[in-house]
N, C-alpha and C positions, 0 to 999 in steps of 0.2 A: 588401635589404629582405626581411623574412619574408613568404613566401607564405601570403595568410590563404585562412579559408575562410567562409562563410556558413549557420549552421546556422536552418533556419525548422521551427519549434515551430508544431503545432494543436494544438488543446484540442476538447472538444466541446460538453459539459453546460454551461459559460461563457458558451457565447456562446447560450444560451436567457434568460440570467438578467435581461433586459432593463436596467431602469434601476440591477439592483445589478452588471452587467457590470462594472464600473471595479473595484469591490472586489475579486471574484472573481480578475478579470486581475492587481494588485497582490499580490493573497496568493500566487498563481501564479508572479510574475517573485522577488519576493522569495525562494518559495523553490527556485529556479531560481539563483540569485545565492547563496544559502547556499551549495548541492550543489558552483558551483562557484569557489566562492570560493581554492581551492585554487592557482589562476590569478588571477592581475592582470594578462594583457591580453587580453578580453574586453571589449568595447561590448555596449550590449543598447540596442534600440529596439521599438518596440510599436505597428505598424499594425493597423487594428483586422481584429479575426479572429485574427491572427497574433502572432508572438512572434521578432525576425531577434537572432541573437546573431553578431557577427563577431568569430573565434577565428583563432590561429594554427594552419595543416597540421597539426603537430607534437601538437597538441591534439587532434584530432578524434578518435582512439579513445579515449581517457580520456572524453571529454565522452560521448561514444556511451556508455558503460560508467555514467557515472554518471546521465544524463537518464532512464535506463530505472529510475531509483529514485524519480524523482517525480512523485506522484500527481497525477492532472490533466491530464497528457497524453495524447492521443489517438494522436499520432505524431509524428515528427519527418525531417526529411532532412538532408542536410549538400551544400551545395554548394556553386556560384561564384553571388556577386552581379557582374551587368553592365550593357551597356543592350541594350534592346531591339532589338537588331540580326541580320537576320536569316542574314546572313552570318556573323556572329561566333558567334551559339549555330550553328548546323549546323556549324563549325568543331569547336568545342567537343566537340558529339554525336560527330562522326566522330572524332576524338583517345583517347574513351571507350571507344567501339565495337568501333576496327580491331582493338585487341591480342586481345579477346576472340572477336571473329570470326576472326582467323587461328589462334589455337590452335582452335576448333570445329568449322572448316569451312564452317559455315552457321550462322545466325542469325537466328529472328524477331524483327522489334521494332515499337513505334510513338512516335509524338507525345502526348505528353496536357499542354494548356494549362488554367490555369487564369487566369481575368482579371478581377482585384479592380478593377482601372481602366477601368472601363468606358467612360472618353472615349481609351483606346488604340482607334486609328482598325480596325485587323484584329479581326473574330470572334477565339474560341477557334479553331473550326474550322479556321480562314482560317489562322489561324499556325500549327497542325499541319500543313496541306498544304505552306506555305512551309517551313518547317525540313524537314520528312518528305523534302520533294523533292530539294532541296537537298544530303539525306546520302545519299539513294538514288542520287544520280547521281554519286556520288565511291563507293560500296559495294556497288551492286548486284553487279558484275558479278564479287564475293569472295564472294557466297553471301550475300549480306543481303535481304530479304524483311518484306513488312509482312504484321504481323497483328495486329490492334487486340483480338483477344479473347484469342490464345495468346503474346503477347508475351514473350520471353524475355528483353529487355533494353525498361525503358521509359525514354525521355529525356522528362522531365518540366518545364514551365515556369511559373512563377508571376509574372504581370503586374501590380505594383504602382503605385500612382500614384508611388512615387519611385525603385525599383529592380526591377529584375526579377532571379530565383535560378532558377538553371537546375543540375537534381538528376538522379541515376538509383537512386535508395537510398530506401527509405521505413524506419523501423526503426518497431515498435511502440511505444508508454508505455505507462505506468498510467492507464487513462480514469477518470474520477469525479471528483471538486473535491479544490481543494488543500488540501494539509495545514494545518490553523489559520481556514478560511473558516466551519468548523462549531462550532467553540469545543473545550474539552478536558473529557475522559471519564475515567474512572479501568477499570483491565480486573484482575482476579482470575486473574492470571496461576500457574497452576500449572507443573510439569512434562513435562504431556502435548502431544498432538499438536492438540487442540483448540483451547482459548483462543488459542494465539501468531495462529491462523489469523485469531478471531475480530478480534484487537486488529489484525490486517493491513487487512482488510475494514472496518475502520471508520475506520484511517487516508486508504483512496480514498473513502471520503464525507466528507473534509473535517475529521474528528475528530483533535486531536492527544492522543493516546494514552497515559494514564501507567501506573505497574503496582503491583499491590500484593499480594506471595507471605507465604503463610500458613505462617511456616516450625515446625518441630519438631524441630529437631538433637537435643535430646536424646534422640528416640527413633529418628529416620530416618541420623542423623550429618549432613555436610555436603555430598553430594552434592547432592543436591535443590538447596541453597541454589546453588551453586555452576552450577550447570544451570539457574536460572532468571537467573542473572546472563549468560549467554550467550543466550537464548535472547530479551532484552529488549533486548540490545545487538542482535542480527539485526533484531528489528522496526523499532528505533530507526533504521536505516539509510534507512527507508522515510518517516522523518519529522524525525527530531534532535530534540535539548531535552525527553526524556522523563525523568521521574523514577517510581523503584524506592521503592516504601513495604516495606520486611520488616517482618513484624509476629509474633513470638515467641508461637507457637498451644498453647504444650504444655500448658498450666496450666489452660486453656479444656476443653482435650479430656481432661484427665485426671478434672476433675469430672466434665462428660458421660458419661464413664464409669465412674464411681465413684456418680454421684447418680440416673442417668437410664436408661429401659428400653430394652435395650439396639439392640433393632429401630429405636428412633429417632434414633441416634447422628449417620449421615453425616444426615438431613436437621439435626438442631438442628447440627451443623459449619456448612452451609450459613448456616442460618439466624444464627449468630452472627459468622460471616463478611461476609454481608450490610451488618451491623449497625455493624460496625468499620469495612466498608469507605465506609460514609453518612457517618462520622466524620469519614473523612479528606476525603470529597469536599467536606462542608461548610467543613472548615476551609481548603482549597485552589481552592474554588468549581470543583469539575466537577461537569458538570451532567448525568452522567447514569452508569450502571456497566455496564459490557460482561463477557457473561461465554461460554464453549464449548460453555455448553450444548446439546444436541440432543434434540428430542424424541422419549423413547422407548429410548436407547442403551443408561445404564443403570437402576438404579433408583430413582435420585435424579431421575430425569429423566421422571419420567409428568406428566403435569396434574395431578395433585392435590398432588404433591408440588412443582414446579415455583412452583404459586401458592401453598403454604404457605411458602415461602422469600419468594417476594417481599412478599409480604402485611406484610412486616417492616421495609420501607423507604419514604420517598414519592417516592425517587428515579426517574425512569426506567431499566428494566432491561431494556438489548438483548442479542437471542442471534443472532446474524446466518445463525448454522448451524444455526437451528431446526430448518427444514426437508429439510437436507443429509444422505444417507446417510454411511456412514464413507469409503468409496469417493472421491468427491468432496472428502472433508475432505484426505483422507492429499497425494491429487493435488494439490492446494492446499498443504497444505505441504514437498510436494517443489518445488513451483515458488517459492517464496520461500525455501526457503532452509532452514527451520527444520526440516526433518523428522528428520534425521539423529542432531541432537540430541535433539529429544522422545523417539526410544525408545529413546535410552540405559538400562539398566536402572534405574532408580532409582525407588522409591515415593515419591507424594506424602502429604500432608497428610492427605486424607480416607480413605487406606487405613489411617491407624492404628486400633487395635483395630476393626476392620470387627466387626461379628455376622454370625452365621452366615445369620441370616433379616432380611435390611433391608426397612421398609418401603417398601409400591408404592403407598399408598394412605393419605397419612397423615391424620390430625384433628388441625385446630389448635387443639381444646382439650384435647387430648392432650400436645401436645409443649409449648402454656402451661403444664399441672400439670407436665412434666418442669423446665421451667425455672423453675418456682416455686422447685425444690428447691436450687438452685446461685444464688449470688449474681454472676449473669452482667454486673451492673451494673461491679462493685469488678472481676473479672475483665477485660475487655472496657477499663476504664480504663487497668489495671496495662500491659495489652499495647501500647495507644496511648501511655504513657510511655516503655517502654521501645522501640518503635517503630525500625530503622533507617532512614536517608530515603539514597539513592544517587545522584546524577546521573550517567543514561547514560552522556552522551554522554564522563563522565571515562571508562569502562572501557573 
């Protein structure tokens, strides 16, 4: 018979959500059951609070490897489910224990119970001093010692009304709601180190995340295009089933700067990007557009210029790293993944024909007379027909 194991799953923010809890928990196991669909022998049962998945041994680092991709989780362990027997867990503990106390020498450790079944007849307390005693009287005398604050090994137990899982492992997740509980967003994914971050951060508030790159091959080549195709497939790990809008920019930007002064270039880029990208949200129904922006970074990015972009759309427009120095951003996207790739060399979209003096300070009936003069309508269509649409999760 295969040796399984018992993996138990917390969440946090879930379990506040009162009478929409079922939801929540549902969009959680589902996509929990995606991640690891890779495997067909897995069970999944759902006591409330928790999440028990019973996996075969053989599984348990794979599962470890992939649970830490989805969002919603607050932590997880991997252990044995058994019954509440106080002989048979200090067995257990002690089994865990010896090998790593006799390579060490000595060893601090403790008990920590937690007891969802409250008509289990022992306190929490009561069953840490049973088991604690238990393995200190088969361990003490190798150098084992309790310490409840500096513990260097903790045997963990959780008391359920129908099994209890007894762990020494906590691993972290991605805390925040699960992917799909918040509905889907569209993100203006460029090249940089920014956005991939932004459309990360909005995938743990529950958003599932689609992308839409403003490409320009004819002037940048295929680099860019190429680098944002990797860099949507990284995000996409963190959620599945996102789709890639390309939208061929060069005919938009070429007016702009053939028709328009030339100080207000990246802001009217912005702003017809906006505009395209409401297009697709309508016709896709996302409900809202996610973008890198931070305030202040560059000069596309002050308040005034910031609400002359949005003033363009009625969609909702999140920046999650509004307030983020670049510091915090970069560390962000070194920890997911994505960093490596963003500062490949490669220019995006809105560094084509940059001016030498861009405004910091723009007037929106400035940049209306620039756009008087280009037929941004017939433009903005032509690029939505020719449009490529990608499914992630194919790359």
């Amino acid at each position: 018979m295969t040796e399984r194991k018992t993996v138990l799953i917390r969440y946090d923010e879930i379990g506040l959500k009162g009478k929409n809890r079922k939801y929540f928990e549902k969009c959680l196991l589902k996509n929990i059951k995606r991640e690891l669909s890779c495997s067909d022998d897995i069970s999944y049962r759902s006591p409330r609070g928790r999440i028990l998945l019973d996996i075969p041994s053989s599984f348990a680092q794979e599962c470890t490897t992939r649970l830490k991709k989805v969002p919603g989780i607050a932590s997880f362990s991997i252990g044995v489910s058994m019954a509440p027997d106080f002989e048979a867990i200090s067995a257990l503990g002690v089994q865990w224990i010896e090998p790593k106390l006799l390579s060490a020498g000595s060893m601090k450790f403790c008990v920590r119970t937690r007891r969802s079944a409250k008509s289990f007849p022992q306190t929490s307390p009561e069953v840490n001093f049973e088991v604690g005693s238990r393995i200190m009287k088969q361990l003490s005398s190798k150098g084992l010692t309790v310490n409840i604050k500096e513990a260097e090994f903790v045997l963990e137990i959780e008391i359920g009304r129908l099994e209890t899982v007894v762990f020494d492992n906590r691993e972290p997740g991605l805390p925040g709601l699960p992917v799909g509980s918040s509905g889907n967003v569209l993100c203006l994914l460029s090249g940089g180190i920014d956005s991939p971050v932004s459309a990360y951060m909005m995938a743990c508030r529950g958003c599932r995340v689609h992308f839409v790159f403003f490409d320009n091959q004819p002037f940048l080549g295929r680099g860019g295009y190429d680098k944002v195709l990797r860099l949507a497939k990284k995000i996409n790990r963190f959620q599945a089933r996102a789709t890639l809008f390309v939208v061929p920019f060069q005919d938009m930007q070429s007016a702009i700067r053939d028709h328009c002064n030339e100080e207000n270039r990246v802001v009217l880029y912005r702003r017809m990007m906006y505009r395209i990208a409401e297009e697709i949200a309508d016709r896709y129904h996302f409900l809202a557009l996610i973008t890198g922006e931070s305030l202040g970074q560059v000069a596309s990015q002050t308040l005034e210029n910031l609400a002359a972009v949005s003033c363009v759309t009625t969609l909702s427009v999140f920046r999650p790293l509004v307030g983020m120095n670049k510091d915090s951003i970069i560390n962000k996207a070194i920890e997911i993944g994505t960093y490596e790739t963003s500062i490949e060399p490669q220019p995006d979209c809105c560094s084509v024909f940059m001016p030498k003096n861009p405004v910091t300070r723009s007037k929106i009936p400035f940049l209306e007379r620039d756009e008087g003069k280009i037929p941004w309508e017939e433009l903005r269509d032509d690029a939505l027909t020719r449009m490529e649409i990608i499914k992630v999760d194919d790359l």
